[in-house]
N, C-alpha and C positions, 0 to 999 in steps of 0.2 A: 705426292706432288703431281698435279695435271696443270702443262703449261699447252696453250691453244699453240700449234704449229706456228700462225701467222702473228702470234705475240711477238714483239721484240723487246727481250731481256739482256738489259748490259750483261759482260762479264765483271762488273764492279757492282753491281747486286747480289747483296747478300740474301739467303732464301731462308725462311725458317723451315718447321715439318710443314708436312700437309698443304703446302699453301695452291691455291690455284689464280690462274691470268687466263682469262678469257681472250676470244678472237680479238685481233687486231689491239688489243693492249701494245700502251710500250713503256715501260721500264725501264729507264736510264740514269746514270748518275751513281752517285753515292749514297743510294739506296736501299735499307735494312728492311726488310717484313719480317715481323714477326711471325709465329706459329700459326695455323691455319689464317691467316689472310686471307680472303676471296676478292677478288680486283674481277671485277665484271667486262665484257668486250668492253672497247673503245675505249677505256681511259687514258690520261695517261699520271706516271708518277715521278718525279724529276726529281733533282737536287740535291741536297745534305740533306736526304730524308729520313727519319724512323717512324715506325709503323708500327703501333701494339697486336700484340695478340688478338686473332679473332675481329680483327675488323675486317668490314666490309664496304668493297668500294664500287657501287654502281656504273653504269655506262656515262662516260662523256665527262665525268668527271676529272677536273685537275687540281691535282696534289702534290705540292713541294716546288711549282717554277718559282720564276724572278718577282720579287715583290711589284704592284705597280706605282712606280716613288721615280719622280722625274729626277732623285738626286742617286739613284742606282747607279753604279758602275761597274757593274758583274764583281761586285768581291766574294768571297765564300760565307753563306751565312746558311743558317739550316732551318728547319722545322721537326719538333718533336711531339708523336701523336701517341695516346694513350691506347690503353688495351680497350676492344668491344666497343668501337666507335660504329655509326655507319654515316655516311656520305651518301646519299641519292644522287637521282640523273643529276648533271651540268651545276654538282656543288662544285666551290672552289678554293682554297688555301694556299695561301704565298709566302715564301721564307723571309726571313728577317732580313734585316739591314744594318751595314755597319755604321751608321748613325744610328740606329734605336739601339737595340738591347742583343741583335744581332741572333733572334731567334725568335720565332712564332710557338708558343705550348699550347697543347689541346691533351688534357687530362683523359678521364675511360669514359665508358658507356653515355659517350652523347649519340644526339640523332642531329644531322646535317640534315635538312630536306632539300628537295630540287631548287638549285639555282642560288641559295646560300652561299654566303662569302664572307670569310674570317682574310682580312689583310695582315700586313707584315707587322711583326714584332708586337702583337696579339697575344695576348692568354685567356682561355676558355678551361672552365674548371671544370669539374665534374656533374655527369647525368645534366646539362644542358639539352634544350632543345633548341634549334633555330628551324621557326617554322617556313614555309615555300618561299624563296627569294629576299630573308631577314640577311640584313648584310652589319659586318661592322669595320669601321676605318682603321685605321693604324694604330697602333701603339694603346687599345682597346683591353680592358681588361670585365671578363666577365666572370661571376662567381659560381659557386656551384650552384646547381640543383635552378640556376635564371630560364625563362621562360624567353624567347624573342616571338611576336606572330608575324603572321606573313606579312612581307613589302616594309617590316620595320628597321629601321637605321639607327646606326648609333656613330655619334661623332667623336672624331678622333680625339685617344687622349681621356678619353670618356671611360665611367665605372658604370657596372650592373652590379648590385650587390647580390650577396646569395638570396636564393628562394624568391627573389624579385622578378617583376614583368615587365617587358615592354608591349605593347597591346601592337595589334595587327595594323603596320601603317601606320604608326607612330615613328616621331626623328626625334631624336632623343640628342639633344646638344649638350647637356650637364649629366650631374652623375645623379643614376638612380636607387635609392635607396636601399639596403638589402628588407627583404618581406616586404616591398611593395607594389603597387600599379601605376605603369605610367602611361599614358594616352594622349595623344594628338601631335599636330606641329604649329607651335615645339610644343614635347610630349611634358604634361604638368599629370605632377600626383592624385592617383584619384581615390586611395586608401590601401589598408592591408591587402596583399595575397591572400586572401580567406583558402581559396581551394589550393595553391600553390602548399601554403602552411599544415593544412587536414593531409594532404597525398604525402606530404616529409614527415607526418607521425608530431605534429606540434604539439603539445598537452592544453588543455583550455586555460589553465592560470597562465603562461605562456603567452600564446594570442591575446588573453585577457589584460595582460600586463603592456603587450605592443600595442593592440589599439590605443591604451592611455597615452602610452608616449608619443605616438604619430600624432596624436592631437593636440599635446602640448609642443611638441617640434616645429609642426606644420599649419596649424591649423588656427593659433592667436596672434599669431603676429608677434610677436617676440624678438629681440636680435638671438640670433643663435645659439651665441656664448651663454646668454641666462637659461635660454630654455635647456639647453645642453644639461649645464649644473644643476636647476631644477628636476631632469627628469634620472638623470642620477642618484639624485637622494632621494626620490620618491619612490620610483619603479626599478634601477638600476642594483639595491643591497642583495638579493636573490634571482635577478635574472640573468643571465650569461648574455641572451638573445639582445633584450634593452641596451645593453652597454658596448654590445656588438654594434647596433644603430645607433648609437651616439658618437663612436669610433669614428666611424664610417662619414658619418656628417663632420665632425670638425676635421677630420683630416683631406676635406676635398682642395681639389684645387680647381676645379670648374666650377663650382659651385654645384646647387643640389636643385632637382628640377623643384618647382613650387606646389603648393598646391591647388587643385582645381578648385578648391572650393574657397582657400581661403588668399588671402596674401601672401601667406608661408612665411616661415625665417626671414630677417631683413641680416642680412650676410656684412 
């Protein structure tokens, strides 16, 4: 364990092995790190926090304070972080709220980049990426293996479904599809994750099978409900993936962004 002299670490900090806190760190609260954790100078880590295994917390970063929710009124609410995360400069994550779900999750091996921001009562799945300054609102759910690019937004309340994008500087107000691209403000469908889908090890009948159904979903105009049950019986008898994306579409409650290309779904 190498804790920097001019760290300051509660004695309600739990330490796991190995862990290091760099210069001027400070660590307070009800505070759990996992095994080797590296917390880099100047962070800080506050609140009903835990920390998985092997993450890593760059400088200037804050992890675990008060949600920003003008209905806060300091009650006790936590944030729980997966193993083999990392956090860059001036990323940021805030605990939940006892109006939401009254906890913030963040699964393993994502990359935070600088200036990213996951708010309160949040879930972020697994091997996500949020690329430099992608933020998302409250009560946000994203899936695993989602892409965010830089300066992108997601509105509260709002889904990323797995292996899906939101393109750089995109505001994503509805829910975005899992395996897809979304782009602009407000960010509209632009097709498959092609490269998102090949880097997850997709099989081409697979992909081959989702392109057809993004097209019937998305892309004739259809109300929902038929293209739904059409692409069910067509594409859905052997694909897991297809019926995932059907799921995922009738069960929104924001509705689902459209397509660029076409009208999309009439909801």
């Amino acid at each position: 364990m190498a804790i920097h002299p001019t760290a300051i670490v509660d004695s309600t900090v739990q330490l796991g092995d190995d862990v290091e806190i760099g210069a001027y760190s400070i660590v307070r609260g009800r505070v759990i790190l996992g095994n080797r954790v590296r917390i880099g100078p100047h962070a800080v880590i506050t609140g009903d926090t835990v920390i998985g295994d092997e993450t890593r917390v760059f400088p200037f970063a804050s992890i675990g304070d008060d949600p920003q929710d003008l209905k806060y009124r300091g009650e006790p609410t936590t944030l729980v972080i997966g193993a083999r995360n990392t956090f860059r400069e001036s990323s940021t994550v805030n605990r939940g709220t006892a109006l939401g779900s009254g906890t913030t999750r963040i699964g393993d091996d994502n990359l935070f980049m600088a200036g990213s921001h996951v708010a309160h009562d949040s879930t972020v799945g697994s091997h996500c990426v949020f690329a430099n300054y992608a933020a998302i609102a409250g009560h946000v759910t994203i899936a695993d293996r989602a892409v965010l690019g830089g300066f992108a937004g997601v509105h509260q309340h709002s889904r990323v479904g797995r292996c899906a994008m939101v393109a750089g500087g995109a505001m994503s107000t509805q829910d975005v599809p899992p395996f897809c691209i979304a782009q602009g403000d407000r960010a509209r469908l632009l097709g498959l994750n092609v490269v998102g889908l090949r880097r997850a090890g997709f099989p081409l009948p697979v992909m081959s099978a989702l392109k057809d159904a993004y097209r019937d979903l998305f892309q004739k105009g259809m109300p929902l409900r038929i293209a739904a049950e059409h692409v069910r019986e067509e594409y859905g008898q052997d694909i897991p993936e297809v019926i995932e994306l059907v799921d995922f579409c009738e069960s929104s409650t924001r509705g689902i962004c459209r397509s660029a290309g076409a009208e999309g779904p009439v909801e």
